[in-house]
C-alpha positions in Angstrom: 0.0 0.0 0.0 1.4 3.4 -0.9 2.0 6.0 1.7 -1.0 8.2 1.8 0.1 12.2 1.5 -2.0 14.0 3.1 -1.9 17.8 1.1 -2.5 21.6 1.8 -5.5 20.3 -1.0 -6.7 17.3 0.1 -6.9 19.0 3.7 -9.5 22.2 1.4 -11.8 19.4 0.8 -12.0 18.1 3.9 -12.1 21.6 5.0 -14.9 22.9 3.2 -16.7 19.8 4.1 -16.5 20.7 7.5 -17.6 24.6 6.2 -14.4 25.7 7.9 -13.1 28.4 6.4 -8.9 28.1 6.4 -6.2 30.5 5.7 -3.0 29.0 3.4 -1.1 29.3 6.4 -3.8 27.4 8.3 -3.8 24.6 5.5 -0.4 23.9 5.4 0.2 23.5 9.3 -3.0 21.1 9.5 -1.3 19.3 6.5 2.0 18.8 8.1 0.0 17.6 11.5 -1.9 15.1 10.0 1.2 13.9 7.9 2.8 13.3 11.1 -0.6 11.8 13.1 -0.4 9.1 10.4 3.3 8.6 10.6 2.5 7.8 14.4 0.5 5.0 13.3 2.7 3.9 10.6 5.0 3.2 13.4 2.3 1.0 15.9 1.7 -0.7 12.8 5.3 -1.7 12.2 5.2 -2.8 16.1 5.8 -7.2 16.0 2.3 -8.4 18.3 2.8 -11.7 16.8 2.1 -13.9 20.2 0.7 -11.1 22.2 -2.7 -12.4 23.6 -5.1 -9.0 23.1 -6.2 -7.2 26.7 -9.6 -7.5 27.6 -9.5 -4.9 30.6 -6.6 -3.0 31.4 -7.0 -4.4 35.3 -6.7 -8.7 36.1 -9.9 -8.1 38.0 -12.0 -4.9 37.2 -13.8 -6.1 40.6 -17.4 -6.8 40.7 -20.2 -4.4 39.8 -21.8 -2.4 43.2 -25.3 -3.3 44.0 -28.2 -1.9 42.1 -30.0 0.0 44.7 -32.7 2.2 44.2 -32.2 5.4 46.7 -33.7 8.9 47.2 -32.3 11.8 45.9 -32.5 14.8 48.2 -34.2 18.0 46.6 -31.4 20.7 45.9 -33.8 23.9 46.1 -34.3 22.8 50.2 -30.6 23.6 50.3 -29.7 26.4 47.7 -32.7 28.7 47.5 -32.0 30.4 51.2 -28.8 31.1 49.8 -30.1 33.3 47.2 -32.0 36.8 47.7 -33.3 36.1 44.3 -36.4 33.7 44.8 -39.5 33.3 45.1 -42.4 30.5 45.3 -39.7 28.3 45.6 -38.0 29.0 42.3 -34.6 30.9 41.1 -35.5 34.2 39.2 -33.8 35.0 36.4 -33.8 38.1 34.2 -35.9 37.7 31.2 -34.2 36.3 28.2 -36.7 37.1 25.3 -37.8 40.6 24.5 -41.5 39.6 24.1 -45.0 40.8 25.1 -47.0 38.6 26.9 -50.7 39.2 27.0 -52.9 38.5 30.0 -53.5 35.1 28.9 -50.2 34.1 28.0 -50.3 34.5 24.4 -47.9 36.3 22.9 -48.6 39.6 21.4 -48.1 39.7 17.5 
């Protein structure tokens, strides 16, 4: 198999795929990075496994799996709404985010 080359061109393709829009300067540097990214692999690929039995977890024993327990989940307001000034009815306010009228009913105004 030849050795890929991975251009400033091929790198515009992928680029405008992406809808990135690169500088020359840009393009070359992110050529020459993924040039050497590949030459990285080229070199775990030229690593001899031959008898090397594959890992299955990184640990002998990853240990047993904890007890599924159902549990309750205490109520975070209890404990964070007194340490705000800004609440009320048991909720956070918040400035408003949208620049819309509201009419009475809670339509919004056309």
């Amino acid at each position: 198999m030849a050795d890929p080359v991975i251009d400033p061109q091929l790198v515009q393709r992928v680029a405008e795929l992406a809808r990135l829009g690169l500088s020359e300067q840009e393009l070359a540097a992110a050529s020459a990075e993924l040039q050497g990214i590949l030459a990285h692999f080229e070199a775990l690929q030229a690593v001899d496994t031959e008898g090397v039995e594959p890992l299955v977890h990184a640990l002998e024993s990853p240990g047993l799996p904890a007890d599924d327990a159902a549990c309750d989940f205490p109520d975070p307001r209890h404990a964070l709404l007194p340490l705000t000034k800004h609440a009320r009815e048991g909720f956070f306010v918040v400035p408003r985010v949208l620049d819309i009228a509201e009419g009475g009913d809670g339509s919004v105004a056309s």
